[in-house]
C-alpha positions as CSV (number, residue, x, y, z in Angstrom):
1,X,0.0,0.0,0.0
2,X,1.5,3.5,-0.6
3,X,1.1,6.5,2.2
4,X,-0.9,9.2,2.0
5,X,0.3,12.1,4.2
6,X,-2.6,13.2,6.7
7,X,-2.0,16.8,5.6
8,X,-5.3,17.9,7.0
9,X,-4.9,16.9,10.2
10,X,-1.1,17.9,10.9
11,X,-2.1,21.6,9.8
12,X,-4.7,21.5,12.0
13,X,-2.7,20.9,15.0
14,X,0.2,23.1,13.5
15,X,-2.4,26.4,13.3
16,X,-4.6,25.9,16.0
17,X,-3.3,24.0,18.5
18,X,0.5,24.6,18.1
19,X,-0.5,28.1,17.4
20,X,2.4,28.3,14.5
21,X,2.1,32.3,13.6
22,X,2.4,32.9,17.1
23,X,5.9,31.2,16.7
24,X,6.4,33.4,14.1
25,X,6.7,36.4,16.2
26,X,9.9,34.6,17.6
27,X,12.8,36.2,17.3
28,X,14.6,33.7,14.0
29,X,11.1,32.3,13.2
30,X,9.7,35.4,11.6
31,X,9.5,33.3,7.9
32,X,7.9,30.2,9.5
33,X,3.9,31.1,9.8
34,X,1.4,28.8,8.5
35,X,1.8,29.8,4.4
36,X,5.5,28.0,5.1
37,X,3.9,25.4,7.2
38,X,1.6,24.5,4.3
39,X,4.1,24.9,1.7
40,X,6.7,22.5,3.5
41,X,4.9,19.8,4.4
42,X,2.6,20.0,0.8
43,X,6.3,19.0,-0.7
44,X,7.2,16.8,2.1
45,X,3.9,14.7,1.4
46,X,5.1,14.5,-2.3
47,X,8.6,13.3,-1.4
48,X,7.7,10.4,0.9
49,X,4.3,9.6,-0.7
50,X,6.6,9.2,-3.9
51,X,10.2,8.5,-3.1
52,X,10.4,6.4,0.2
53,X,7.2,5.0,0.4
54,X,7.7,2.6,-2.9
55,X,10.6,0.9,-0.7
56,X,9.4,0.5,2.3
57,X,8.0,-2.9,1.2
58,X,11.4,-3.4,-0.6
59,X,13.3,-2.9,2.4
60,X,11.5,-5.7,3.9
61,X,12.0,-8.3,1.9
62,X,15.7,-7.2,1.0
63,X,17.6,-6.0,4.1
64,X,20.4,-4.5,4.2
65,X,23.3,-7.0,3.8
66,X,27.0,-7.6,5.8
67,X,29.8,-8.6,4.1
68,X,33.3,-8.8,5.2
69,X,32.8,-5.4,7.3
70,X,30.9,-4.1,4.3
71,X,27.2,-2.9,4.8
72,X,25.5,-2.4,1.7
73,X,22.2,-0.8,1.8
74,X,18.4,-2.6,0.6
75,X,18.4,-1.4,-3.5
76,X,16.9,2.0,-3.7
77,X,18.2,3.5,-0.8
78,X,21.4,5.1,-1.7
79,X,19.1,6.8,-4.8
80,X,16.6,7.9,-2.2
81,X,19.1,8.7,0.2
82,X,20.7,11.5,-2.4
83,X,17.5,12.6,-3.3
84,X,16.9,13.1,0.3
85,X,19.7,15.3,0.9
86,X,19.8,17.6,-2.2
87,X,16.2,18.4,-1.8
88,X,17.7,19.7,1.6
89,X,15.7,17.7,4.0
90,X,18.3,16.6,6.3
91,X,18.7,20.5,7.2
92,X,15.2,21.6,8.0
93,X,15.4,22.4,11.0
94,X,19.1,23.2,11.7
95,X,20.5,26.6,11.4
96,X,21.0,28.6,8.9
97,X,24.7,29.5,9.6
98,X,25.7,25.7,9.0
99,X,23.6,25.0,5.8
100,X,19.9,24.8,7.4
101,X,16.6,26.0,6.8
102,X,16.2,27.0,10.2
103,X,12.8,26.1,10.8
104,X,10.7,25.2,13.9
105,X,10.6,22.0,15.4
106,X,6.8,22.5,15.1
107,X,7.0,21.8,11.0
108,X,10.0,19.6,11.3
109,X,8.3,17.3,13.7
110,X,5.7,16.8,11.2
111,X,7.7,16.2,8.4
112,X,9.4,14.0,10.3
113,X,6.7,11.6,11.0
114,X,5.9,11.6,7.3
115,X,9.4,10.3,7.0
116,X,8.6,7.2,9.1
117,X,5.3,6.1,8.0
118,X,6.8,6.6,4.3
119,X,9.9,4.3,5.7
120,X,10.8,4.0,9.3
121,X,13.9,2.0,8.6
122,X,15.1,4.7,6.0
123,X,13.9,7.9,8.5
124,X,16.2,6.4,11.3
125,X,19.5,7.6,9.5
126,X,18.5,11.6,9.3
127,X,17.5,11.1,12.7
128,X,20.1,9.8,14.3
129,X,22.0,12.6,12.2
130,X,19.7,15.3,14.1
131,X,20.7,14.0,17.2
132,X,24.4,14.4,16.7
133,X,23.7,18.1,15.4
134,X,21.8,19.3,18.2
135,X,24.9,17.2,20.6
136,X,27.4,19.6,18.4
137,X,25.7,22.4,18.7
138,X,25.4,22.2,22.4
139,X,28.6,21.1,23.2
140,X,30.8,20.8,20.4
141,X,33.8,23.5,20.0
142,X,34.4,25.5,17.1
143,X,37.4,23.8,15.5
144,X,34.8,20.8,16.0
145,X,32.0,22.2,14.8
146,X,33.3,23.9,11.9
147,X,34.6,20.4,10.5
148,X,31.5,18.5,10.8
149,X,28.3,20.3,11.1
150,X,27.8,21.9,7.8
151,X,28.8,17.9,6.5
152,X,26.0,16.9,8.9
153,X,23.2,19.4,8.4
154,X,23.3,18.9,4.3
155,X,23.5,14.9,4.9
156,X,26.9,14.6,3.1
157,X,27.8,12.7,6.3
158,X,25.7,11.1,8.6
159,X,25.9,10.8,12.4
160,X,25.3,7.6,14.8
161,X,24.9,7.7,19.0
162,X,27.7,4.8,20.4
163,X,25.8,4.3,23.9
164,X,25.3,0.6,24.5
165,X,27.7,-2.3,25.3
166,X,27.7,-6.0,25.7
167,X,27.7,-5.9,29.3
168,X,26.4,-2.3,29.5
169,X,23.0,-2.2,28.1
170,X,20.8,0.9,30.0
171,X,23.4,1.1,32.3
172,X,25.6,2.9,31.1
173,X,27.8,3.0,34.4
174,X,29.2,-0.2,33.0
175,X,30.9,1.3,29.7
176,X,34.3,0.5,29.6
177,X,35.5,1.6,25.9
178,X,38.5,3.7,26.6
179,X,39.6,6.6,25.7
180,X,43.7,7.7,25.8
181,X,44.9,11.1,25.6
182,X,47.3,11.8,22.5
183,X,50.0,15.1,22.7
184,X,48.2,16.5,20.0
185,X,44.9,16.8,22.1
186,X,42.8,14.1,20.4
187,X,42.5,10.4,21.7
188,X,43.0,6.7,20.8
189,X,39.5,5.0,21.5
190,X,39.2,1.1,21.9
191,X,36.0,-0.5,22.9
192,X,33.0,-2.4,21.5
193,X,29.3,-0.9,20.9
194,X,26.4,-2.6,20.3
195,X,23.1,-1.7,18.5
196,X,24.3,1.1,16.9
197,X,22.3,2.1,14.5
198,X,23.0,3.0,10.5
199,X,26.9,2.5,12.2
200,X,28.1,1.5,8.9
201,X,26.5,1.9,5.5
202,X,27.2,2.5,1.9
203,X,25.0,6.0,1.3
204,X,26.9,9.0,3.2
205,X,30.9,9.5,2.2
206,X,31.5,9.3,6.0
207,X,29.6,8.8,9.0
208,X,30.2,10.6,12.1
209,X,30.2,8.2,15.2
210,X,29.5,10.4,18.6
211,X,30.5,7.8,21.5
212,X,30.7,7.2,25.0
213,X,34.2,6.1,26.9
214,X,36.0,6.4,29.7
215,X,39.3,8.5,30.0
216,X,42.0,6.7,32.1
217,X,41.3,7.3,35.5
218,X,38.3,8.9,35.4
219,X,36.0,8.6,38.2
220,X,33.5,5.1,38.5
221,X,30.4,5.5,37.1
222,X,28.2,7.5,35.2
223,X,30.4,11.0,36.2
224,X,33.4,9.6,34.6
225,X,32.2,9.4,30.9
226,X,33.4,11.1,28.3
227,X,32.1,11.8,24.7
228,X,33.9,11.9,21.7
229,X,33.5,12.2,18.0
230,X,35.2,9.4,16.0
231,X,34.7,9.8,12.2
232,X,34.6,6.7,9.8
233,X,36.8,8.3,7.5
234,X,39.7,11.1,9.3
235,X,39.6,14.7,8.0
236,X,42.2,16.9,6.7
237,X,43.4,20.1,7.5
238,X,41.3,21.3,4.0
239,X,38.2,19.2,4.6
240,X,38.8,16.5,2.5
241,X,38.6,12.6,3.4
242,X,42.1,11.4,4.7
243,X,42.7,7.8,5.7
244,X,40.2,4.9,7.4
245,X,39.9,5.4,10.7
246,X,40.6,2.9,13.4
247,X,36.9,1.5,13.4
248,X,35.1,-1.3,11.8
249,X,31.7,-3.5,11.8
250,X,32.2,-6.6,12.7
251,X,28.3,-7.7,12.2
252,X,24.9,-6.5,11.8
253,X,22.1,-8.1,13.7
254,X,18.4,-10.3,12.5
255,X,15.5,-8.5,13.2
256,X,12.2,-8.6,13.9
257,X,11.6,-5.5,12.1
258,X,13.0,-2.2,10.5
259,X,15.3,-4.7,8.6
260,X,16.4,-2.3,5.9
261,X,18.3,0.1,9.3
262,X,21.5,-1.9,9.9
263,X,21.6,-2.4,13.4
264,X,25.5,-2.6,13.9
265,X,28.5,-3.8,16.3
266,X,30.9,-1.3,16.0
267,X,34.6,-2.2,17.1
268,X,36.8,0.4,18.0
269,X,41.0,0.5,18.4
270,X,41.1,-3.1,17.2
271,X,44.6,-2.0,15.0
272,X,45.8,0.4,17.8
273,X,42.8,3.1,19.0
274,X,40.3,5.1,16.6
275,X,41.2,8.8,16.6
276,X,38.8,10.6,18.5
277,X,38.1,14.2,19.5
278,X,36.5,15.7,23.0
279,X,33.0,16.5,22.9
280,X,32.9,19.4,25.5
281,X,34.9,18.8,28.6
282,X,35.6,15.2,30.1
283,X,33.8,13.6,32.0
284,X,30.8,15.4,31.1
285,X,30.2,13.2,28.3
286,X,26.5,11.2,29.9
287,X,25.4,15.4,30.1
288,X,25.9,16.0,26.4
289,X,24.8,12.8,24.9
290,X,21.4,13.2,27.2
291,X,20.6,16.1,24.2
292,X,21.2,14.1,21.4
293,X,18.8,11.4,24.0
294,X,15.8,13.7,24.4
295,X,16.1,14.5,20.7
296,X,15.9,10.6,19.7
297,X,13.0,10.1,22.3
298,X,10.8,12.4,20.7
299,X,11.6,11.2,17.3
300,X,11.3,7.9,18.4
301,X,7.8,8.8,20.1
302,X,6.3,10.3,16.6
303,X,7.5,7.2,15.0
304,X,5.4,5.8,17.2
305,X,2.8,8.0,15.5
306,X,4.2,7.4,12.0
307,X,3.7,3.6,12.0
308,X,0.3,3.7,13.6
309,X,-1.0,6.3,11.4
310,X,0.1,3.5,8.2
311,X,-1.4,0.8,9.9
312,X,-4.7,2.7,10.2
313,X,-4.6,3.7,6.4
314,X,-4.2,0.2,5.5
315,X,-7.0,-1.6,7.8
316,X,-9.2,1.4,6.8
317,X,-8.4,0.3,2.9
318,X,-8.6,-3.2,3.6
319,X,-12.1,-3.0,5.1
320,X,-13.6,-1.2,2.6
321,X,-12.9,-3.6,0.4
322,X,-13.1,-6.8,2.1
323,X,-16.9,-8.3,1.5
324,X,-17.8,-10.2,4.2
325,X,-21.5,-11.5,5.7
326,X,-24.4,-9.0,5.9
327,X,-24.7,-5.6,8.7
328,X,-26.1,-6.8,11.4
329,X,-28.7,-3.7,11.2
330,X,-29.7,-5.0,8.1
331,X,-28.5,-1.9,6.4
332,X,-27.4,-3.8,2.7
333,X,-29.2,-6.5,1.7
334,X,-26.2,-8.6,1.3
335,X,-22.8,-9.4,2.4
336,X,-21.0,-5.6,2.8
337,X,-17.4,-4.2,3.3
338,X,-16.6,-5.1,7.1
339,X,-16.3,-1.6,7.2
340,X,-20.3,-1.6,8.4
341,X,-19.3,-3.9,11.0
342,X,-20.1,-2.2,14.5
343,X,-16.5,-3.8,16.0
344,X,-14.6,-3.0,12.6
345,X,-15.7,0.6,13.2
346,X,-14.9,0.8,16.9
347,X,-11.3,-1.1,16.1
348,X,-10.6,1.8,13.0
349,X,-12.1,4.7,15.5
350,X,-9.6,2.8,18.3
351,X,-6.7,3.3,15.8
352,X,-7.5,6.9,14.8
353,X,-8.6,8.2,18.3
354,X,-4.9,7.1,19.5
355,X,-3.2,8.4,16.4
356,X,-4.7,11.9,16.4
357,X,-4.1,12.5,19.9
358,X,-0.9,11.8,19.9
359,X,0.1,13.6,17.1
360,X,-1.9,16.5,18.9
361,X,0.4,16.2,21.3
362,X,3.5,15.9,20.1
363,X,2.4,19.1,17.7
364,X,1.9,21.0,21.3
365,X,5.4,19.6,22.7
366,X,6.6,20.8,19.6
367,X,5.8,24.5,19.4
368,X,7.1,24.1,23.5
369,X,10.4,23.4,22.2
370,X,10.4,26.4,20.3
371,X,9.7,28.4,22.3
372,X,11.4,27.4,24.9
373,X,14.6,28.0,22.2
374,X,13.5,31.4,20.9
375,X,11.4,33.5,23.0
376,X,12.7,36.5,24.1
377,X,11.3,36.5,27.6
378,X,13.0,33.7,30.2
379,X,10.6,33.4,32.2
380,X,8.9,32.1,29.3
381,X,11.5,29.9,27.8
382,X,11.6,28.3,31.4
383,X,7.8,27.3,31.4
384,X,8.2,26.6,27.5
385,X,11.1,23.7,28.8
386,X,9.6,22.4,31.5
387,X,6.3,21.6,29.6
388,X,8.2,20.2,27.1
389,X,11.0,18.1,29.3
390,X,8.0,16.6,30.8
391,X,6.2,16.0,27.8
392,X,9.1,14.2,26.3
393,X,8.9,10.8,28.1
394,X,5.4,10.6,27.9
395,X,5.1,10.8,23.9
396,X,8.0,8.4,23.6
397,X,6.6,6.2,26.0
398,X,3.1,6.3,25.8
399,X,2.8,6.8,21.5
400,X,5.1,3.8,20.9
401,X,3.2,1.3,23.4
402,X,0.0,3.1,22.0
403,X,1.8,2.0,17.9
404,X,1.8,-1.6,19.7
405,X,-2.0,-1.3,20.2
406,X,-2.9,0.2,16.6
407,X,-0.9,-1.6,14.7
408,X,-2.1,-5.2,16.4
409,X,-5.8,-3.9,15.5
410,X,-4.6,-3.4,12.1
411,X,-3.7,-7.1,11.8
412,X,-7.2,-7.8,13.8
413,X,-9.0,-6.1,11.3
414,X,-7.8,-7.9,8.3
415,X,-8.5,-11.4,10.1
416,X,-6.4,-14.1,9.1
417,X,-5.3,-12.6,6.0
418,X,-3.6,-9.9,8.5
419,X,-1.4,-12.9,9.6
420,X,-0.1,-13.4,6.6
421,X,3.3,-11.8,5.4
422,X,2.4,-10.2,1.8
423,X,-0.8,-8.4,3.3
424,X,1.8,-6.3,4.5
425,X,0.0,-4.9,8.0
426,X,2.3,-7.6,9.6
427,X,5.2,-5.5,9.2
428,X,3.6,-2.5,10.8
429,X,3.6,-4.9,13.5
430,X,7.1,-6.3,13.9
431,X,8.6,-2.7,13.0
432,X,6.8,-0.7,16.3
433,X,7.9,-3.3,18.8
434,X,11.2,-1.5,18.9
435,X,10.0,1.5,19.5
436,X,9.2,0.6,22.8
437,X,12.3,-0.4,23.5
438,X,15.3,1.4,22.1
439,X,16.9,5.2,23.1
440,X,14.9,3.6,26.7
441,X,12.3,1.6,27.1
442,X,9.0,2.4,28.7
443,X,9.6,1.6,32.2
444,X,13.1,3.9,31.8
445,X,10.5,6.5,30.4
446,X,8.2,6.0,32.9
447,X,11.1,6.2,35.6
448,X,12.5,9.2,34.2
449,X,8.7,10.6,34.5
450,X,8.5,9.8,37.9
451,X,12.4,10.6,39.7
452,X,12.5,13.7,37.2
453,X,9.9,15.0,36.5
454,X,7.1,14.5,39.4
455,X,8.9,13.3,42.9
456,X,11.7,16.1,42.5
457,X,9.5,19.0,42.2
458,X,7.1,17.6,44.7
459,X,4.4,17.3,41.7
460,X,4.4,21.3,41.0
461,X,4.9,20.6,37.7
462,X,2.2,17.8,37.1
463,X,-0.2,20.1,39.1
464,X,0.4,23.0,37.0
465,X,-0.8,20.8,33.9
466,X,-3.5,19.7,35.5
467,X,-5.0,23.3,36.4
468,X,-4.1,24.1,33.0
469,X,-6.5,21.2,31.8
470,X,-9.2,22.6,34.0
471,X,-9.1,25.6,31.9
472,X,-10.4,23.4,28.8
473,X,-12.8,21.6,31.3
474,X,-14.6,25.2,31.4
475,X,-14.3,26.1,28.3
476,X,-15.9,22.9,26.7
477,X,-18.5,23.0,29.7
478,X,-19.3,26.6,28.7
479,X,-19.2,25.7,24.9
480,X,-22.8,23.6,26.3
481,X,-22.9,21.6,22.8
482,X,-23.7,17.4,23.9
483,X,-19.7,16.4,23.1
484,X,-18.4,18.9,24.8
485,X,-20.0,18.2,27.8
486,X,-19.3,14.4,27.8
487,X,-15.8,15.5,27.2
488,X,-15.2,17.9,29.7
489,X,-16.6,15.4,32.0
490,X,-14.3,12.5,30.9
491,X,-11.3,15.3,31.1
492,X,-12.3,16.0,34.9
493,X,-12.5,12.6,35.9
494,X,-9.1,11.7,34.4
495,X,-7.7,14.9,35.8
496,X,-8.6,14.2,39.2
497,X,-7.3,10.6,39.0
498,X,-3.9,11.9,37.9
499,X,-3.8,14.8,40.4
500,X,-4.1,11.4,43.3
501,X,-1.6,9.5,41.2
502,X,0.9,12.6,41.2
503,X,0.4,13.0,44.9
504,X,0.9,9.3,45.4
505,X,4.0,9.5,43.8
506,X,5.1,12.6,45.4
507,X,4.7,11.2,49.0
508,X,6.1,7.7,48.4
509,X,9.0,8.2,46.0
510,X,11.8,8.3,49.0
511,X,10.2,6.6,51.6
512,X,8.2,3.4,49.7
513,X,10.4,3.1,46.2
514,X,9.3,-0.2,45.0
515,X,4.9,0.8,46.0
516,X,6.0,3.9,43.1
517,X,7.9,2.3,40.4
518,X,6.1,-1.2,39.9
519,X,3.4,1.5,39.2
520,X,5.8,3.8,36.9
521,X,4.4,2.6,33.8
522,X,1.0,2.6,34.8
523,X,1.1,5.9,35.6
524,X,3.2,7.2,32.2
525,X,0.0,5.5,30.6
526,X,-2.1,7.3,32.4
527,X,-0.7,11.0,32.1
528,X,-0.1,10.4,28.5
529,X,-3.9,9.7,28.0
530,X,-5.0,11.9,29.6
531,X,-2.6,14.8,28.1
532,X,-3.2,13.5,24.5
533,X,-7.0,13.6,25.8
534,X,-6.4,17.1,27.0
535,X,-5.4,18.4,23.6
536,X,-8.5,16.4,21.8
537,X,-10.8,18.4,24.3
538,X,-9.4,21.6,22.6
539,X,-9.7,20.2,19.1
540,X,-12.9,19.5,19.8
541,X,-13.3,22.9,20.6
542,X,-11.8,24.3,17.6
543,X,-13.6,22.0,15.3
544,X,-16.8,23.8,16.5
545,X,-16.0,26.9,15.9
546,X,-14.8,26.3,12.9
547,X,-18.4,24.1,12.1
548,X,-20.3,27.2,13.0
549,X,-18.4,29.3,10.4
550,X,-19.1,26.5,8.1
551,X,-15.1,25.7,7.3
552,X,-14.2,22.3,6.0
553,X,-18.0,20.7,7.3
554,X,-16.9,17.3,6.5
555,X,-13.3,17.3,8.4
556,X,-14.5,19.3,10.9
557,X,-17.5,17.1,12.0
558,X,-15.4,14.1,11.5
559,X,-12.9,16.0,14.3
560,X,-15.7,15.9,17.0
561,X,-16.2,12.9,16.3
562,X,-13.0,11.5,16.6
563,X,-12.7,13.9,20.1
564,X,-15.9,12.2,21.6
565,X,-15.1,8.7,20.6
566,X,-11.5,9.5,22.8
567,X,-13.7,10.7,25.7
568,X,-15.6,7.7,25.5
569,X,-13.3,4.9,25.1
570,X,-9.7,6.0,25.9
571,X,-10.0,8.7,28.5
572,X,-12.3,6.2,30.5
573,X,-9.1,4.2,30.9
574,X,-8.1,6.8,32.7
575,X,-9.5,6.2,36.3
576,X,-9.0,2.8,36.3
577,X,-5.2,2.9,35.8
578,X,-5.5,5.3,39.0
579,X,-6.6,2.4,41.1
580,X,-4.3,0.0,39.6
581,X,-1.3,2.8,41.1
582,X,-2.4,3.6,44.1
583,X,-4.5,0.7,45.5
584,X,-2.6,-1.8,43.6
585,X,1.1,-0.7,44.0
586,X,2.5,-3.5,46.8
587,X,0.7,-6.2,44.9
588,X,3.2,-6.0,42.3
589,X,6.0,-7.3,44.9
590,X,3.9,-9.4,46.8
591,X,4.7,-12.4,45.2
592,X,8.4,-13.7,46.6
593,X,11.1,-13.4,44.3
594,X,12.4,-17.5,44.8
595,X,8.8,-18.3,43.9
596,X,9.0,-16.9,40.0
């Protein structure tokens, strides 16, 4: 099946509830208002509806191959890949002064998760590439960055994140890759990473490895890491490509899924040390690769999006085609498209209910982010980061295990033929496990969410949300229309239940750890519904308006809909993962450990 970009909806959530022209009154952002908004992602849909889409299938069935430390890339890719970067993609959102277009995160974000429901194994490269830029640009000097950022932000070179280990997985106390200081102030790096992926490939003339190791005697633990860029390929004094640097792939792994992204193991030093150049300042290493971190997680998060939004497109397709025993209202007076089903309906309204909140969402987080980057005031950039800090574990962590959900309805709705391979909704499948797993699964999200970002400022934050959702309560309540008053009821109800949940965790954090985090991912679940639920309540509200002026009847009305049908089935979840937290918690350890 090939992808057709939800434009409607993403502008949508870009004008109204992103509130794009206000970011246009940023200082830097004064060419990005909704005309560019429309503009960019009308050519983005083009792009991946076109050019990436076709091999998403392709990269499926083809993977990308090994070979005697060689990694050649599924047929197609390398083409796609150049088209890719000379259309200037790769730089969308970078600045200006190294080759970008400078745009918000607001449009890039969007673009972005038309990348991965075109091809999620393709999109992985340019965003592991954004990762590195925004690491650079944080922390990078300028003899650093002027070698390798404008290379990065046009997509000549791509970047990679060397993190994980054999014996350090999560923990990343346990790396042991070493790094020895040279006279000439770079280092020799020897170590082994794991999962690193697009580590080696055959599309970029050199790729750009950013990696964790220890310099001899640094302290234990996380505070003695240290980050370093180690290119594939050294560079001259002029810019040009000088020899092979000391660092190889040694294998790539079987997946279940996104098997056109080479998932790599990287070997460093193995003919004396891989050149490689400080990051920052030593031992500060875990602080700067945390940016290029956040940046992944909310990528990874509207992947999550990405790959649910495909699955729905296809069931949709599927079951309007798929003729199968009569309505049971009687409605044909024959066998019909499932479609007319009652279940078939509420498993497609399931799928796009989850899907459009989240990208609501991560829309909202978006515009946060710029804001938080651009706006003059500090105050304001302060609030601006906060919102979005907190935002960011929740739309990695709850969108991905929400991609499990859609995309397993997708197979339901094509019945058996969704177990088989060719239907292709199986693949949708197999490619969002991961997401719930890599740059930190959802119980290191839902830790993160609870140590970070709720117990440390005694819930102020979380509060401060929640008062903020009682605006919206009000002004559905006042809007008096049927669905806004079943939504602003559903809102209160979850609101309440996650005002007791962030006092829960707020009391017990210090003094009953294991009561709080068995409940960690509950709760993640919970303040992701109900924040995704808190931006459908103001769609709804938009989509009114807009109805009474009689804009786009037939969107708009599907909107509301949409909005009620999340009040109604997914926010009701809400209430009952309250009791699971806080009446629940110690039943998660009651069982003794010899006994599993």
């Amino acid at each position: 099946m090939s992808y057709s970009a939800p434009l409607k909806d993403m502008l949508f959530n870009i004008r109204y509830l992103a509130g794009i022209d206000q970011i246009a009154q940023l200082p830097g952002m004064e060419d990005a208002g909704f005309e560019t908004a429309q503009a960019v992602l009308e050519e983005a849909a083009k792009f991946n509806e076109t050019v990436l889409s076709p091999l998403n299938w392709v990269g499926d069935q083809n993977p990308t191959s090994w070979k005697d430390g060689v990694v050649t890339a599924t047929p197609g890719f390398k083409e796609a890949f150049t088209a890719y970067t000379e259309a200037g993609w790769q730089g969308l959102q970078h600045p200006v002064a190294y080759g970008g277009q400078g745009l918000p995160k607001t449009i890039g974000s969007a673009v972005g998760e038309m990348q991965n429901s075109a091809n999620m194994s393709f999109a992985l490269l340019p965003l592991l590439s954004d990762g590195a830029i925004e690491a650079l640009l944080t922390a990078g000097s300028s003899e650093l960055n002027a070698i390798y950022l404008d290379k990065l932000v046009s997509g000549l070179w791509t970047g990679t994140m060397n993190l994980t280990e054999p014996q350090a997985g999560s923990d990343l106390a346990a790396v042991r890759t070493k790094a020895e200081p040279e006279p000439d102030g770079s280092y020799k790096i020897a170590g082994t990473k794991i999962f690193i992926t697009w580590g080696e490939h055959d599309l970029a003339e050199n790729i750009v490895h950013l990696v964790l190791a220890r310099v001899n005697g640094a302290p234990a633990g996380v505070k003695g890491i240290s980050l370093f860029v180690v290119p594939k390929f050294l560079v001259k004094t002029d810019g040009s490509l000088g020899a092979r640097n000391d660092v190889g792939c040694v294998s790539i792994e079987h997946k279940l899924g996104i098997k056109a992204s080479p998932t790599c193991v990287l070997q460093f030093g193995d003919a004396g040390g891989a050149v490689g150049y400080l990051v920052g300042q030593e031992n500060r290493g875990l602080e700067y690769m945390f940016i290029m971190m956040n940046a992944a997680r909310y990528g990874v998060g509207v992947q999550g999006i990405a790959i649910a939004q495909m699955a729905y497109q296809k069931a949709v397709e599927f079951a309007r085609e798929r003729i199968q025993s009569r309505p049971v209202d009687g409605s044909l007076p024959a066998a019909g498209p499932i479609i007319h089903h009652p279940d078939v309906k509420r498993m497609l309204m399931t799928m796009r209910a989850y899907t459009e909140g989240c990208r609501a969402l991560a829309s909202v987080a978006a515009a946060a982010y710029d804001a938080a980057h651009h706006h003059p005031d500090a105050q304001t950039r302060e609030q601006n980061e906060t919102f979005y800090e907190f935002m960011v574990p929740l739309i990695k962590g709850f969108s991905t295990e929400m991609s499990q959900e859609v995309t397993s309805l997708g197979v339901q709705v094509h019945g058996g033929m969704g177990f088989i391979e060719e239907t292709g909704c199986a693949q949708y499948y197999r490619d969002s496990k991961i997401l719930t797993i890599y740059e930190g699964t959802t119980a290191i999200q839902a830790n993160d969410l609870v140590g970070r970002k709720t117990a440390r400022d005694g819930g102020q934050t979380a509060k401060a949300l929640a008062a903020q959702i009682a605006h919206t309560e009000a002004d559905l309540t006042a809007s008096g229309t049927p669905d806004a008053l079943v939504m602003a009821k559903r809102l209160a109800a979850a609101r309440l239940a996650f005002i007791e949940v962030v006092d829960f965790v707020s009391g017990n954090t210090k003094a009953h750890p294991n009561a709080v985090f068995a409940g960690s991912v509950p709760y993640l679940m919970l303040a992701g519904n109900l924040m995704a639920g808190w931006q459908m309540g103001r769609a709804l509200l938009v989509a009114q308006e807009a109805l009474a002026r009689h804009e786009d009847v037939a969107f708009m009305r599907a909107k509301i809909a949409v909005a009620r049908f999340y009040a109604d089935h997914i926010l009701t979840k809400v209430p009952g993962l309250r009791d699971s937290i806080v009446d629940g918690a110690t039943s998660v350890t009651a069982l003794a450990l010899d006994a599993f």
